[in-house]
C-alpha positions in Angstrom: 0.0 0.0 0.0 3.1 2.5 0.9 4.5 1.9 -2.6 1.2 2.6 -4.2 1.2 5.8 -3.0 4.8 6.8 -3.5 4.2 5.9 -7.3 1.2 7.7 -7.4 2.5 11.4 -6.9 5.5 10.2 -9.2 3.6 9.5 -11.9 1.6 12.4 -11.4 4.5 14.6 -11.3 6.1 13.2 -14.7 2.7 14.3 -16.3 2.8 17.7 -15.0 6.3 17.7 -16.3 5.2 16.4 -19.7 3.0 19.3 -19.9 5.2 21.9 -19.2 8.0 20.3 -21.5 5.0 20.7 -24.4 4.0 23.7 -23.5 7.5 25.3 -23.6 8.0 24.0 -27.0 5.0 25.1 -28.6 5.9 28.5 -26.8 9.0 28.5 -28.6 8.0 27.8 -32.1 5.0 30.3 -31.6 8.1 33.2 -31.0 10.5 31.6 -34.0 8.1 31.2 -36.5 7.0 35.0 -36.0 10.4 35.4 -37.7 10.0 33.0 -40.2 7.2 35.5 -41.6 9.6 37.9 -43.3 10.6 37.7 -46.4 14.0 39.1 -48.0 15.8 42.0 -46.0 15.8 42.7 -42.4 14.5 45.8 -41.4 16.7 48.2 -40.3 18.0 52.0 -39.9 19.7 52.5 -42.7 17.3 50.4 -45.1 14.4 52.3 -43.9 15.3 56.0 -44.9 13.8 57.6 -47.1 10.5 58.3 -48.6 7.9 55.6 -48.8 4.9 55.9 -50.5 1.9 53.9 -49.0 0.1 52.6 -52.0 -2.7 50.9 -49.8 -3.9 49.3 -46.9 -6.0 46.1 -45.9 -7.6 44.9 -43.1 -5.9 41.7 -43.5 -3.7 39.7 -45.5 -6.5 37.6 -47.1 -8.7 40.5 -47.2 -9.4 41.5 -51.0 -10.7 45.2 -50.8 -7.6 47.2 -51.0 -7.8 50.8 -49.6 -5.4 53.4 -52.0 -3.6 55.5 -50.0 -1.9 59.4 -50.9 0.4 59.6 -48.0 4.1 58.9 -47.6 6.3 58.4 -44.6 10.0 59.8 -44.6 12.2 58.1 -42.4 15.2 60.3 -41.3 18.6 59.5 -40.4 17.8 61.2 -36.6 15.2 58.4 -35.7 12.0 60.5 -36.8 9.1 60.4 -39.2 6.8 62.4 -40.9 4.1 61.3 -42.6 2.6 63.7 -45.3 0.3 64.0 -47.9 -2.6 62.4 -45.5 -6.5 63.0 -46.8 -8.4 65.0 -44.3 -11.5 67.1 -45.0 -11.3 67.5 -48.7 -7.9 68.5 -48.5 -4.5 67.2 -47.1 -2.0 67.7 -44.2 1.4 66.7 -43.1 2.0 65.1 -39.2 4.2 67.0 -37.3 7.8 64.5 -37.1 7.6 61.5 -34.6 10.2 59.1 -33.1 10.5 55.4 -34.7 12.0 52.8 -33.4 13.6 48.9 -35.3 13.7 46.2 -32.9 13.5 42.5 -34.2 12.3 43.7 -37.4 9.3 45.3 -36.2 8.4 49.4 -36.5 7.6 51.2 -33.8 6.4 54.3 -34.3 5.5 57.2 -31.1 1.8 58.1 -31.1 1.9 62.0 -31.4 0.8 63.4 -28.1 0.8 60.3 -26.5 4.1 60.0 -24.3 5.4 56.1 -24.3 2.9 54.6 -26.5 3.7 53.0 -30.0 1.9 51.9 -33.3 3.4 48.9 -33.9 4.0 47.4 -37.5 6.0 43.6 -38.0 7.7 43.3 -40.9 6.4 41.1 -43.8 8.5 41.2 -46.6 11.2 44.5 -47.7 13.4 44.5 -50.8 15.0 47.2 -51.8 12.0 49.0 -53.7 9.1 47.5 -51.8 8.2 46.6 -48.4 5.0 45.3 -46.2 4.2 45.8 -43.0 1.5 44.0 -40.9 -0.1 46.6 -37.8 -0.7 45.2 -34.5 -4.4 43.9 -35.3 -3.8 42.6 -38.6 -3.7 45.6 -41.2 -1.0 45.1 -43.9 0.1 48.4 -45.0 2.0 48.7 -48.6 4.6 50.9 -49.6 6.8 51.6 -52.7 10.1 53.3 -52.0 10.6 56.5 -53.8 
């Protein structure tokens, strides 16, 4: 009877520990396989400057309706952006310069007004005359370097 319930918690335990073992490996392919995503360059600094001009939006990557966009984000050398040329009203405006940010190949770019809060894009794929970026609920935003 002793034995019995030595084995018991033993056996219980090794399940628990099965579990875990599982559950950290699914955890890690979840986080590498975000990665796997992107296609061609990395995003960085230096391959992000310039002028970018979004040619549309979607609310997802298999969404069809494409949404044509006028505006175009400049990255500078000094870590900001500007984003110009947006619609408003019949007319159009430029956003005053914001701080970005390239970590692990995702975009983070400051909210204006908003002090330590980010729009965050992941990268999809980037050559050298195109790149697609993916916003934090799905949107995939397309641009064509100029």
């Amino acid at each position: 009877m002793r034995t019995m319930a030595i084995e018991y918690p033993l056996n219980k335990l090794e399940k628990t520990m099965k579990k875990l073992n599982l559950a950290a490996l699914i955890t890690s392919l979840i986080l590498l396989s975000s990665h796997a995503f992107a296609e061609g360059v990395p995003l960085t600094n230096d391959n992000i400057q310039g002028a970018w001009a979004l040619e549309y939006t979607k609310k997802s990557e298999k969404a069809e309706e494409l949404m044509k966009r006028e505006d175009t984000w400049v990255f500078s050398s000094n870590g900001t952006v500007i984003i110009k040329n947006i619609p408003r009203d019949g007319g159009y405006y430029d956003q005053l310069p914001v701080k970005y940010e390239i970590e692990d190949d995702k975009l983070k770019i400051a909210l204006l007004g908003r002090a330590g809060k980010f729009d965050i894009f992941s990268l999809v794929s980037k050559d050298d005359k195109n790149m697609t970026l993916k916003a934090r609920f799905g949107a995939i935003y397309q641009f064509v370097k100029r």
